[in-house]
VMD Tcl script that builds the backbone (N, CA, C; Angstrom):
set m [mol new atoms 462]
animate dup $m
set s [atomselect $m all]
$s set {name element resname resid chain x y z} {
  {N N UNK 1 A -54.765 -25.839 12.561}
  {CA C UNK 1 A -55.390 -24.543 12.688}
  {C C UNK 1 A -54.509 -23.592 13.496}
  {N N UNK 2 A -53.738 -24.339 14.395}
  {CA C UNK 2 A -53.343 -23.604 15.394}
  {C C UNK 2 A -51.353 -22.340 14.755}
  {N N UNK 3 A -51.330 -23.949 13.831}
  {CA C UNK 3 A -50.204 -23.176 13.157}
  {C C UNK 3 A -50.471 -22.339 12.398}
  {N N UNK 4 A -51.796 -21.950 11.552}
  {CA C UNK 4 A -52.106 -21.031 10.060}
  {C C UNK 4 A -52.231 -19.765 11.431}
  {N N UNK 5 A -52.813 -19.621 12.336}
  {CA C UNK 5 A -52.897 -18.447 13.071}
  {C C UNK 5 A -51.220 -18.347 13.297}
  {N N UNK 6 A -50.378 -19.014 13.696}
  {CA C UNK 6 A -49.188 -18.420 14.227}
  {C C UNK 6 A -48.802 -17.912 12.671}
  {N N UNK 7 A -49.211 -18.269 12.293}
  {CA C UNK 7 A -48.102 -18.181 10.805}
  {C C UNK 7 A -48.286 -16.711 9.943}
  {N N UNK 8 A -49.938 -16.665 9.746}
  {CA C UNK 8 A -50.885 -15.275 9.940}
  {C C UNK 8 A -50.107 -14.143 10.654}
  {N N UNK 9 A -50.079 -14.520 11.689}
  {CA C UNK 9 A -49.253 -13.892 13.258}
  {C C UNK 9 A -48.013 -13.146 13.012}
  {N N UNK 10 A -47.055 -14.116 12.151}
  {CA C UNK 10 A -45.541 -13.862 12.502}
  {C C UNK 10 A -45.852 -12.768 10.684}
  {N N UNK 11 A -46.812 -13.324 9.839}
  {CA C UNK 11 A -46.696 -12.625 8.039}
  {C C UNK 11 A -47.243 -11.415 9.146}
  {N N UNK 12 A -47.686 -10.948 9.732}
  {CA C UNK 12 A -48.294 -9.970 10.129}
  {C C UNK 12 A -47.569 -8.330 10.279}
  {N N UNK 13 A -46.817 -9.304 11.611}
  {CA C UNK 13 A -45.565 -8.656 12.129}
  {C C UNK 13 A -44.954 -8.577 11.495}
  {N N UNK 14 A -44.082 -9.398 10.507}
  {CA C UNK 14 A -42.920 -8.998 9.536}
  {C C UNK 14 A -43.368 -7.858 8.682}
  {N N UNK 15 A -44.761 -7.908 8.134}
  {CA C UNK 15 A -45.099 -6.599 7.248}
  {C C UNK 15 A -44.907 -5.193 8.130}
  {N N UNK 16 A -45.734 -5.529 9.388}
  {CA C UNK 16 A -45.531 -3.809 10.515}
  {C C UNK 16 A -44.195 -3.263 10.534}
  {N N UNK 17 A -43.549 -4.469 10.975}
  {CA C UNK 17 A -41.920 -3.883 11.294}
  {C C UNK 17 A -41.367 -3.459 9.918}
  {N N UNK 18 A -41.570 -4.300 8.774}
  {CA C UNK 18 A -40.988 -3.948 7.040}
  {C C UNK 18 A -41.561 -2.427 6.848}
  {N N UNK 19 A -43.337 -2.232 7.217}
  {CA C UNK 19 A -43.177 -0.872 7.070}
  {C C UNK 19 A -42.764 0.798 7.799}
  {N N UNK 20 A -42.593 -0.010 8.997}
  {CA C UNK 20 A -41.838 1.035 10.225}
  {C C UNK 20 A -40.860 0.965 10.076}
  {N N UNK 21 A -40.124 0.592 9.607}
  {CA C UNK 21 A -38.455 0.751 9.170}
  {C C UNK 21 A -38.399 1.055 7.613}
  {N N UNK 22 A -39.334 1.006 6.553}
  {CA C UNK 22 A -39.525 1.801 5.813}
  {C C UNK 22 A -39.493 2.944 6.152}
  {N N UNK 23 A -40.737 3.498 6.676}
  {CA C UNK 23 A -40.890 4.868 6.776}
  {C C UNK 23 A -39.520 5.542 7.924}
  {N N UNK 24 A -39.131 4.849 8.655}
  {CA C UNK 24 A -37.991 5.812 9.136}
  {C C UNK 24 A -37.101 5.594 8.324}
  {N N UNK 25 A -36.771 4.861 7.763}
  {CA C UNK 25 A -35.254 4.874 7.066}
  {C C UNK 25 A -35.569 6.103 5.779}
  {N N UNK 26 A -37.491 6.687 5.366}
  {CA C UNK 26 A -37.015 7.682 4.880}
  {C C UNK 26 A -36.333 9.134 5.268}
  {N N UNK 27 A -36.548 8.871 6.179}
  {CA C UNK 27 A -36.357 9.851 7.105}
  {C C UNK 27 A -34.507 9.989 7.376}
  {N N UNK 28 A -34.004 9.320 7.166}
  {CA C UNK 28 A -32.456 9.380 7.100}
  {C C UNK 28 A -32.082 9.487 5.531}
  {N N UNK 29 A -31.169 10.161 5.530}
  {CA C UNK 29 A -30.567 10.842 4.463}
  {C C UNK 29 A -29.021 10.239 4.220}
  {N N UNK 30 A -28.800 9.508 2.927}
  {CA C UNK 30 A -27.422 9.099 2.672}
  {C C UNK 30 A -26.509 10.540 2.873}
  {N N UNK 31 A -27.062 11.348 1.977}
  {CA C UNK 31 A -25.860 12.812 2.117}
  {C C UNK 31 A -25.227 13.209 2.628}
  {N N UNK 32 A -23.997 13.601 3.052}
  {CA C UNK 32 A -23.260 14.259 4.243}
  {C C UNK 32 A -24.116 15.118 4.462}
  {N N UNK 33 A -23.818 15.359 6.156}
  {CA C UNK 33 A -24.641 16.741 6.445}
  {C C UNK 33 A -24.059 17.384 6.022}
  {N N UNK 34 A -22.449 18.064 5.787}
  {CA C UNK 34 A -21.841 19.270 5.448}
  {C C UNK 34 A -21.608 19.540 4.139}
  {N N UNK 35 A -21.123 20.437 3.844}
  {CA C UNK 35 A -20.672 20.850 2.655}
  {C C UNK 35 A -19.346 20.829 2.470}
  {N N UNK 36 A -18.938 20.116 0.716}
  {CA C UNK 36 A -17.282 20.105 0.911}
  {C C UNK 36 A -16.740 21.300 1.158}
  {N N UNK 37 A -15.234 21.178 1.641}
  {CA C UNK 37 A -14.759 22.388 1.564}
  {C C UNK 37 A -12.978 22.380 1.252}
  {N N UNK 38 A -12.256 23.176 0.930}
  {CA C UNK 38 A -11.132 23.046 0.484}
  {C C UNK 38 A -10.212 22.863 1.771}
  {N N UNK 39 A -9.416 21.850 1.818}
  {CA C UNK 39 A -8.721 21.705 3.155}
  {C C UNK 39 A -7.113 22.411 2.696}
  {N N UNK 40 A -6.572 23.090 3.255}
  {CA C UNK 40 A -5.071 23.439 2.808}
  {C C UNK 40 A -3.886 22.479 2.741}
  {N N UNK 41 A -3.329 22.089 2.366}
  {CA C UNK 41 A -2.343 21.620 2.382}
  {C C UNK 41 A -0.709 21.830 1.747}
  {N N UNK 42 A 0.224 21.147 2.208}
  {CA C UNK 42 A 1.398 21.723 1.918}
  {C C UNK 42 A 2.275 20.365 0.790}
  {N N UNK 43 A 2.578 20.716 -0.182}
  {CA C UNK 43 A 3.514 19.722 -0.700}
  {C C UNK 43 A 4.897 18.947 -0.046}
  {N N UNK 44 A 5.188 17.902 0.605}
  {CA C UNK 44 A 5.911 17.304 1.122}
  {C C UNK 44 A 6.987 17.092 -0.146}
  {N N UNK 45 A 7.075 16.183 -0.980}
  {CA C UNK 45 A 7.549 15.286 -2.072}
  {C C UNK 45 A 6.888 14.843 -2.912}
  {N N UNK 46 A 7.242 15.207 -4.183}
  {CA C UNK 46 A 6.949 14.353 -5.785}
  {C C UNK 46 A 7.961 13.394 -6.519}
  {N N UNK 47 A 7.556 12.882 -6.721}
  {CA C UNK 47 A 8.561 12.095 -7.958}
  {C C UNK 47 A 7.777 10.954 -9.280}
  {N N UNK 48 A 8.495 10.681 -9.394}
  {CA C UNK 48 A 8.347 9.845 -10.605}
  {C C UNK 48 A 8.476 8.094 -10.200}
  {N N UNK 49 A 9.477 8.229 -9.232}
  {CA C UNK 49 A 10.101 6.312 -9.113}
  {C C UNK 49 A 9.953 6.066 -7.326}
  {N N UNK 50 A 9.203 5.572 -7.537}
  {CA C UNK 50 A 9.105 4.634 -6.020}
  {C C UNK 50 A 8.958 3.009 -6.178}
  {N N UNK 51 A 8.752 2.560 -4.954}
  {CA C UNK 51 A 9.020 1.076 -5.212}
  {C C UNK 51 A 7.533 0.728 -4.783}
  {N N UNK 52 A 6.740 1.392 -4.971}
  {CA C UNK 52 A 5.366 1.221 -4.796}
  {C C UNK 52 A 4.430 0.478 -6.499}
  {N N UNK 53 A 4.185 -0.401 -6.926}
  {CA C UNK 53 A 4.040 -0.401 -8.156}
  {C C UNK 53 A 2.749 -0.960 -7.992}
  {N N UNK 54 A 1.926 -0.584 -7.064}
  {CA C UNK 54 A 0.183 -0.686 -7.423}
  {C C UNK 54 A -0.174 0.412 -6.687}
  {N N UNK 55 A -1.535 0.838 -7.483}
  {CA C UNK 55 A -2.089 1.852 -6.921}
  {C C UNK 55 A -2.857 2.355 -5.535}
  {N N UNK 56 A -2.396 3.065 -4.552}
  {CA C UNK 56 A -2.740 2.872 -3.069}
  {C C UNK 56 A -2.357 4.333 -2.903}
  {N N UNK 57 A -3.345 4.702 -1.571}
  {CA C UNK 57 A -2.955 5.656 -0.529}
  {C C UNK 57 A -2.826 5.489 0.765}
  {N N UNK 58 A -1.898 6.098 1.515}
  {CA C UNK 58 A -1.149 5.752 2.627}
  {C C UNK 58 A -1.943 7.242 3.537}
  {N N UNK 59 A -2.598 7.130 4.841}
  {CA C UNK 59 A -2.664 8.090 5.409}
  {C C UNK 59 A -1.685 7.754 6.732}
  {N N UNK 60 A -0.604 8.724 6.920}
  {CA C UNK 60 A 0.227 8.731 7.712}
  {C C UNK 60 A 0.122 9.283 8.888}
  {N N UNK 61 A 0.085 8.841 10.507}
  {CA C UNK 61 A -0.274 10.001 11.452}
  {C C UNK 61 A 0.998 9.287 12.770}
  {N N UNK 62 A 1.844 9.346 12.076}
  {CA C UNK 62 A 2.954 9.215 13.258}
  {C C UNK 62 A 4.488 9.281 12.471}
  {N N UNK 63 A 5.317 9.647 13.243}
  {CA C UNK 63 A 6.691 9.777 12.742}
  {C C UNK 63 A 7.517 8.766 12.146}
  {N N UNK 64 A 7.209 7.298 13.235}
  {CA C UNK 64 A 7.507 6.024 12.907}
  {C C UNK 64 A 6.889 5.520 11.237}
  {N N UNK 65 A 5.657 5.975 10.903}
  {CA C UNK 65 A 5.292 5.782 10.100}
  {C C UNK 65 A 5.861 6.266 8.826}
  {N N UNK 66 A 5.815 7.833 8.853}
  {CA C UNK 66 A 6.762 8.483 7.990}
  {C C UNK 66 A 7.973 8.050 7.882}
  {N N UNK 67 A 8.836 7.784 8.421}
  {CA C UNK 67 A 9.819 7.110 8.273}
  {C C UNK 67 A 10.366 6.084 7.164}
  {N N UNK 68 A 9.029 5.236 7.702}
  {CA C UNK 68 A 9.007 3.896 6.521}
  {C C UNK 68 A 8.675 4.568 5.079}
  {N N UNK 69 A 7.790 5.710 5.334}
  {CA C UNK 69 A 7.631 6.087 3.724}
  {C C UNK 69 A 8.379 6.521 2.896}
  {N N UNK 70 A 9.471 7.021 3.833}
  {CA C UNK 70 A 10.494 7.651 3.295}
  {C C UNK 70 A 11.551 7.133 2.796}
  {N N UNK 71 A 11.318 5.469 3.243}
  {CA C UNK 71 A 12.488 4.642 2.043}
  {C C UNK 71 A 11.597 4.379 1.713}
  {N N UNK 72 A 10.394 4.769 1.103}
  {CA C UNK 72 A 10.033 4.053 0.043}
  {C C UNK 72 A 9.839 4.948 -1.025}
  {N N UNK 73 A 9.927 5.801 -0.794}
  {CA C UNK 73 A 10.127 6.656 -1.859}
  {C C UNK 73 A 11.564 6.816 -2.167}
  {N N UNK 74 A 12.441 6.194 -1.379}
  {CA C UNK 74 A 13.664 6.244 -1.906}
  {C C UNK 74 A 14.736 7.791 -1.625}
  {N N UNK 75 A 14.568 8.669 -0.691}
  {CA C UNK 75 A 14.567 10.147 -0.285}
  {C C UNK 75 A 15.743 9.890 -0.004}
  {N N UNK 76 A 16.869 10.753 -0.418}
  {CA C UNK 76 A 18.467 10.842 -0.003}
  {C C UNK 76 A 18.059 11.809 1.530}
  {N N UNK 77 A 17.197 12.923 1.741}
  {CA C UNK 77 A 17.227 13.538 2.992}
  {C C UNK 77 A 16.610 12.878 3.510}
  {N N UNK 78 A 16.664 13.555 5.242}
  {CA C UNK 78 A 15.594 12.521 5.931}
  {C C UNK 78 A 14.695 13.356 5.896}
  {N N UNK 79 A 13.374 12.835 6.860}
  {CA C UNK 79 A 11.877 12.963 6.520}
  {C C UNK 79 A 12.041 14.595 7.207}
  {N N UNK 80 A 10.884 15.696 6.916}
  {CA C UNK 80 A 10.876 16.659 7.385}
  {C C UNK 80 A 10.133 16.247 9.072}
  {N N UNK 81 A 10.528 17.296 10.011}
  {CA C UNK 81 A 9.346 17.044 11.016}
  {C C UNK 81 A 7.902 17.420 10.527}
  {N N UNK 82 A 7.605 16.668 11.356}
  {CA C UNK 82 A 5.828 17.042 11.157}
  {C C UNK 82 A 5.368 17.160 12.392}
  {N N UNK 83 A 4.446 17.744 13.202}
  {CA C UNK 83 A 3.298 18.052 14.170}
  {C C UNK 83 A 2.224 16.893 14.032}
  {N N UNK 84 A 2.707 15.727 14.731}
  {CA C UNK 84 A 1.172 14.944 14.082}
  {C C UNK 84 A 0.092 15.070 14.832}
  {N N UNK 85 A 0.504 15.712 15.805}
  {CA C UNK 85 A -0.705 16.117 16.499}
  {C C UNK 85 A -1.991 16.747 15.961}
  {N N UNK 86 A -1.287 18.091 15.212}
  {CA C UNK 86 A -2.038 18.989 14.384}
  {C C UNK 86 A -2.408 18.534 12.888}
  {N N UNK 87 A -1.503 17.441 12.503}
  {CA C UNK 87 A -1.462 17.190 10.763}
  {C C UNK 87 A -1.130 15.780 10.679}
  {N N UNK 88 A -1.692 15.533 9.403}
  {CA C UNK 88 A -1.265 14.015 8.906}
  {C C UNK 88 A -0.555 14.037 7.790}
  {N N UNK 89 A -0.001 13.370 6.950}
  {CA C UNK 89 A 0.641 13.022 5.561}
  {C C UNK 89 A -0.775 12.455 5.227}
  {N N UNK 90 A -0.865 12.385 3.580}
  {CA C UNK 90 A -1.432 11.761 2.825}
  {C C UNK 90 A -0.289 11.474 1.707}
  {N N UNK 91 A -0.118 10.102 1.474}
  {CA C UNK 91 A 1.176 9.640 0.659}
  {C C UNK 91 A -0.307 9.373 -0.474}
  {N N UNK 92 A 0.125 9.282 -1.665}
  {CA C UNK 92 A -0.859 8.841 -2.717}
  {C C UNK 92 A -0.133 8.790 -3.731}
  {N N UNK 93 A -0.100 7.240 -4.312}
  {CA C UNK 93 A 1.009 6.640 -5.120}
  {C C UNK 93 A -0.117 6.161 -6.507}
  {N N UNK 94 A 0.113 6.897 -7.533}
  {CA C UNK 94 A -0.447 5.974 -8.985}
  {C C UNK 94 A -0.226 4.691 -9.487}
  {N N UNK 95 A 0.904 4.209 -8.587}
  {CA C UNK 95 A 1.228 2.572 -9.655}
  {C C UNK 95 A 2.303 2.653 -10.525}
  {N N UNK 96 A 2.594 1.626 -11.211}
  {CA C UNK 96 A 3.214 1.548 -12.258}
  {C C UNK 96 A 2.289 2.072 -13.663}
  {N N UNK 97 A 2.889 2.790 -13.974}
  {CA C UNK 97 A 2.301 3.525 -15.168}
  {C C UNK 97 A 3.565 4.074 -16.576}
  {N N UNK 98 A 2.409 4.086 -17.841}
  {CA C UNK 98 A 3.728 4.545 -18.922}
  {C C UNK 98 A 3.607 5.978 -18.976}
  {N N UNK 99 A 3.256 7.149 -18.182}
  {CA C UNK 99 A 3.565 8.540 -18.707}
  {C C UNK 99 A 2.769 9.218 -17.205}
  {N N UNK 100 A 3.528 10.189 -17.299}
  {CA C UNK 100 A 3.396 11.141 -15.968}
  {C C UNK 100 A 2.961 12.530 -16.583}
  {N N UNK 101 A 1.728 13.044 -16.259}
  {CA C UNK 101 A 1.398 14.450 -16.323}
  {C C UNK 101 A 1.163 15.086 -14.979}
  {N N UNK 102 A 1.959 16.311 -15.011}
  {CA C UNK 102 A 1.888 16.772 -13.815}
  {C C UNK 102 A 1.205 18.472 -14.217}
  {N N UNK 103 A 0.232 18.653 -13.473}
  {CA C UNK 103 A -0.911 20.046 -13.915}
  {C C UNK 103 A -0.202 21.146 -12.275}
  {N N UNK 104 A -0.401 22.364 -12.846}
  {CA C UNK 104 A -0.199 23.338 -11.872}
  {C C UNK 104 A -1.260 23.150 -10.538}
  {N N UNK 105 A -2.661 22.726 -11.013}
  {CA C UNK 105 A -3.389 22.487 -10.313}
  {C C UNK 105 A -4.005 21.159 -9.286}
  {N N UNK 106 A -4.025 21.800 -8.179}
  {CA C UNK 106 A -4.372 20.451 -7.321}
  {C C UNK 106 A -5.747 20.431 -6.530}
  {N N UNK 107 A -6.533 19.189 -6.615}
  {CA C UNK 107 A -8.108 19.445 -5.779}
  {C C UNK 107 A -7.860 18.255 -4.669}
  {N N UNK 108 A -8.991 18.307 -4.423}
  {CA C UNK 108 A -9.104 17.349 -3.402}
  {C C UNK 108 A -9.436 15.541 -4.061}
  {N N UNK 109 A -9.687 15.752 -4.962}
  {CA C UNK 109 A -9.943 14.670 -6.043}
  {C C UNK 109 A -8.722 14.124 -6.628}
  {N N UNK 110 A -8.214 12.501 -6.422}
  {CA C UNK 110 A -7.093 12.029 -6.834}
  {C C UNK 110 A -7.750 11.973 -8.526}
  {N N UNK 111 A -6.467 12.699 -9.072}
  {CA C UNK 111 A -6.743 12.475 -10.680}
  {C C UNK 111 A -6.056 11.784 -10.970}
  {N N UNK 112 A -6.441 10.457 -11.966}
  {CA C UNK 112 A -5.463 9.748 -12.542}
  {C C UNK 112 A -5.037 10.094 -14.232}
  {N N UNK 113 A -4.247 10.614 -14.769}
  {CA C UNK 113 A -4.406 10.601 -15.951}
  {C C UNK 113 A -4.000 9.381 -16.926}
  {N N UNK 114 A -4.717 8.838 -17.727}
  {CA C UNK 114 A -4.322 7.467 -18.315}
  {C C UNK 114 A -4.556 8.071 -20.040}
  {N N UNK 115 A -3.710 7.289 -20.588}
  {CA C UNK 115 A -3.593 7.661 -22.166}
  {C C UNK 115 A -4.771 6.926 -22.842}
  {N N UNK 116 A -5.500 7.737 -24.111}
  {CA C UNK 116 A -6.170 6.890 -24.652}
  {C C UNK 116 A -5.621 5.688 -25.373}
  {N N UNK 117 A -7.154 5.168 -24.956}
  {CA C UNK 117 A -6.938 3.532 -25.573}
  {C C UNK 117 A -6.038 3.109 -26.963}
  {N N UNK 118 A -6.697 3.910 -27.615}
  {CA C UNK 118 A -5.647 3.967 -29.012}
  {C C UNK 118 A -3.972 4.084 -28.920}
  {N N UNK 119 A -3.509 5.066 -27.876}
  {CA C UNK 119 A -2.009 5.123 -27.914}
  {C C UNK 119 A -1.350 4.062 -27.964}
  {N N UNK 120 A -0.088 4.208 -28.188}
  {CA C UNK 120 A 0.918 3.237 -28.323}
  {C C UNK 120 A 1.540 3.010 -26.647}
  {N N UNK 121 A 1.816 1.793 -26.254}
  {CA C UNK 121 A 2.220 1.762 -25.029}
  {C C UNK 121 A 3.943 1.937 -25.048}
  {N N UNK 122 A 4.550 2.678 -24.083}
  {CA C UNK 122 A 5.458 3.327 -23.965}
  {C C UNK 122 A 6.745 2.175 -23.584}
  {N N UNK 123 A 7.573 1.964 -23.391}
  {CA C UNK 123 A 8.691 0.844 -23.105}
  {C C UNK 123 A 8.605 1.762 -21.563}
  {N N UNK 124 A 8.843 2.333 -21.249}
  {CA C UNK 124 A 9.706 3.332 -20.152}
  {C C UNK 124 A 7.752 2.832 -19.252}
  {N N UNK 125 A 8.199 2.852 -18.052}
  {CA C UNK 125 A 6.916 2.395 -16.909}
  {C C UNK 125 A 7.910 3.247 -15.603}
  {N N UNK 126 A 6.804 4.470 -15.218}
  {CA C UNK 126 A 7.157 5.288 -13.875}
  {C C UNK 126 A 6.169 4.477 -12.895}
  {N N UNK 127 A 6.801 5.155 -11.536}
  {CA C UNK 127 A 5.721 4.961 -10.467}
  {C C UNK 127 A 5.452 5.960 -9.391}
  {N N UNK 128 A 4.662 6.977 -10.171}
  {CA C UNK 128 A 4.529 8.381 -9.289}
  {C C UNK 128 A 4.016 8.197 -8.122}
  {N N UNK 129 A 4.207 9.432 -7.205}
  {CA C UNK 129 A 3.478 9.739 -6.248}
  {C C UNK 129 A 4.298 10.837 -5.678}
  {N N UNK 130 A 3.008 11.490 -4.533}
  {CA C UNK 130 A 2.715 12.899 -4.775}
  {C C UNK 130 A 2.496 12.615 -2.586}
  {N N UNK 131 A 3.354 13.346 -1.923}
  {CA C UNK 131 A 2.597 13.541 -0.535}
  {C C UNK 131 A 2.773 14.837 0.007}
  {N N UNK 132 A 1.902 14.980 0.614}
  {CA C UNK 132 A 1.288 15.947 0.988}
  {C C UNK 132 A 0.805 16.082 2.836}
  {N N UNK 133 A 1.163 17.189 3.120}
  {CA C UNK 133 A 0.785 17.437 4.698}
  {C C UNK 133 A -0.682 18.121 5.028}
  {N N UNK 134 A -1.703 17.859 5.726}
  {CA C UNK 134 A -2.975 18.312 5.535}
  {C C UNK 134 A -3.097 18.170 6.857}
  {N N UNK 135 A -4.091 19.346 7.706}
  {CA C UNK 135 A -4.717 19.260 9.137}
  {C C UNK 135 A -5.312 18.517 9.516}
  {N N UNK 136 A -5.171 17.621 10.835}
  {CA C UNK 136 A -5.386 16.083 10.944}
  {C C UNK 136 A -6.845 16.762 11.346}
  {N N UNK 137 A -7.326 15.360 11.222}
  {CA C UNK 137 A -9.393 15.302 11.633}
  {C C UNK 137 A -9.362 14.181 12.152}
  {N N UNK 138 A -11.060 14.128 12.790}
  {CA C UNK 138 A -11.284 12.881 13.667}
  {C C UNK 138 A -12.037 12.304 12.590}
  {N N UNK 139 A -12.095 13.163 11.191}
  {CA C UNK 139 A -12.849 12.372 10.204}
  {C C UNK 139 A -11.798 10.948 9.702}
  {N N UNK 140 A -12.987 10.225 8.677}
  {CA C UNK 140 A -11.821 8.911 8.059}
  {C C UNK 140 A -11.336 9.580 6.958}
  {N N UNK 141 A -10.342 8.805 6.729}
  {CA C UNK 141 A -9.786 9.223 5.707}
  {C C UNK 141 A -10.541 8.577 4.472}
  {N N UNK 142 A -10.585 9.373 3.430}
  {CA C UNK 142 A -11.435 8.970 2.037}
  {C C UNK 142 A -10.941 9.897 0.958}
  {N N UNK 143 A -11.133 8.763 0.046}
  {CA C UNK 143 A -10.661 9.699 -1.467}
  {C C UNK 143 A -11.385 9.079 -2.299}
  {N N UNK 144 A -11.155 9.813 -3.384}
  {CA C UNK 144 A -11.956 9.343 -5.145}
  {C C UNK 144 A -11.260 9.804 -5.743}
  {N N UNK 145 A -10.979 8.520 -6.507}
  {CA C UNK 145 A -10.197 8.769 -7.765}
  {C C UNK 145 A -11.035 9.236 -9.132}
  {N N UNK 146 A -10.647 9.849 -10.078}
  {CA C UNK 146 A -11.013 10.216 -10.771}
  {C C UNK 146 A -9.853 10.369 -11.833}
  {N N UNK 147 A -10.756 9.307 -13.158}
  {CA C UNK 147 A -9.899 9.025 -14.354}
  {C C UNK 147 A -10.184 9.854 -15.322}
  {N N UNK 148 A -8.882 10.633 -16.001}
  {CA C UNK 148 A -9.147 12.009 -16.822}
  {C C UNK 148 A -8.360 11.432 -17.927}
  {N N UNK 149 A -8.923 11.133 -19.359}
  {CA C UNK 149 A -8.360 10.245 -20.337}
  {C C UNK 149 A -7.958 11.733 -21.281}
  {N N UNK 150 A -5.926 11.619 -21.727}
  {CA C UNK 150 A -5.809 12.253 -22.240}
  {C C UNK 150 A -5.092 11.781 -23.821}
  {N N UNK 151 A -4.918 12.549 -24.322}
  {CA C UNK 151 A -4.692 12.306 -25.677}
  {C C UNK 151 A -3.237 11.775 -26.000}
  {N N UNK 152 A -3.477 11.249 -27.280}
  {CA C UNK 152 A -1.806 10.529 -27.648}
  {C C UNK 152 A -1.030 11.202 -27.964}
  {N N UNK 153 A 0.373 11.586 -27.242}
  {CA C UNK 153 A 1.476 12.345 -27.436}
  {C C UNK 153 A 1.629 11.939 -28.984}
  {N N UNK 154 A 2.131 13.017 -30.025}
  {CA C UNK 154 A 1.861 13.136 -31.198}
  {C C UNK 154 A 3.642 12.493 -31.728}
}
mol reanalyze $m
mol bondsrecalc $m
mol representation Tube
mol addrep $m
């Protein structure tokens, strides 16, 4: 008898607390509080061939660091200065890939462009990437990629 009351007891409590942490957790909101907004940034270096051949981004916030990126992109100059105080690099490398489109336009959204499925795969394999200098934050660093499927070179 003495255990069906504890037991009663503890189903009791687990339901109170299941629904008090229900009701507050409605009360929190996944959403950012803010609204996006366009951050400025400056083009560092593009290319086509690095020795990077999977897809990754590098957020850079020291000189030592830059450094290393800079043989890896393979750069006959050396690295520009940077302020890392004020700014970070964002290195962002596509991989090994068969075709490079490069658009006038740039967002905050990593675009990947990949050929449709149907195309013929190319002999020739680049390994782009694209860095960029942007005003450092105490935010994390985060991205989304976003795959933009384009058509078969004719």
């Amino acid at each position: 008898m003495e255990n069906k009351i504890r037991i009663c007891g503890f189903v009791v409590t687990t339901i109170i607390v299941g629904v008090l942490i229900s009701f507050y957790s409605d009360n929190i909101s996944n959403e950012p509080s803010s609204t996006a907004v366009s951050v400025p940034f400056t083009k560092l270096a593009q290319g086509t061939q690095s020795i990077v051949s999977a897809r990754t981004n590098y957020l850079i916030t020291s000189t030592s660091e830059l450094e290393k990126l800079w043989k890896m992109i393979d750069a006959k100059e050396s690295p520009p200065a940077i302020d890392f105080t004020k700014n970070s690099v964002a290195a962002i490398f596509a991989g090994a890939v068969s075709k490079v489109e490069d658009t006038d336009v740039r967002t905050v959204i990593v675009a990947l462009a990949m050929p449709d499925g149907r195309c013929l795969p190319k002999n020739a394999t680049t390994t782009p990437y694209e860095l960029i200098t942007l005003p450092s934050t105490s935010l994390a660093f985060t991205h989304k990629d976003q795959t933009v499927v384009t058509a078969c070179e004719q």
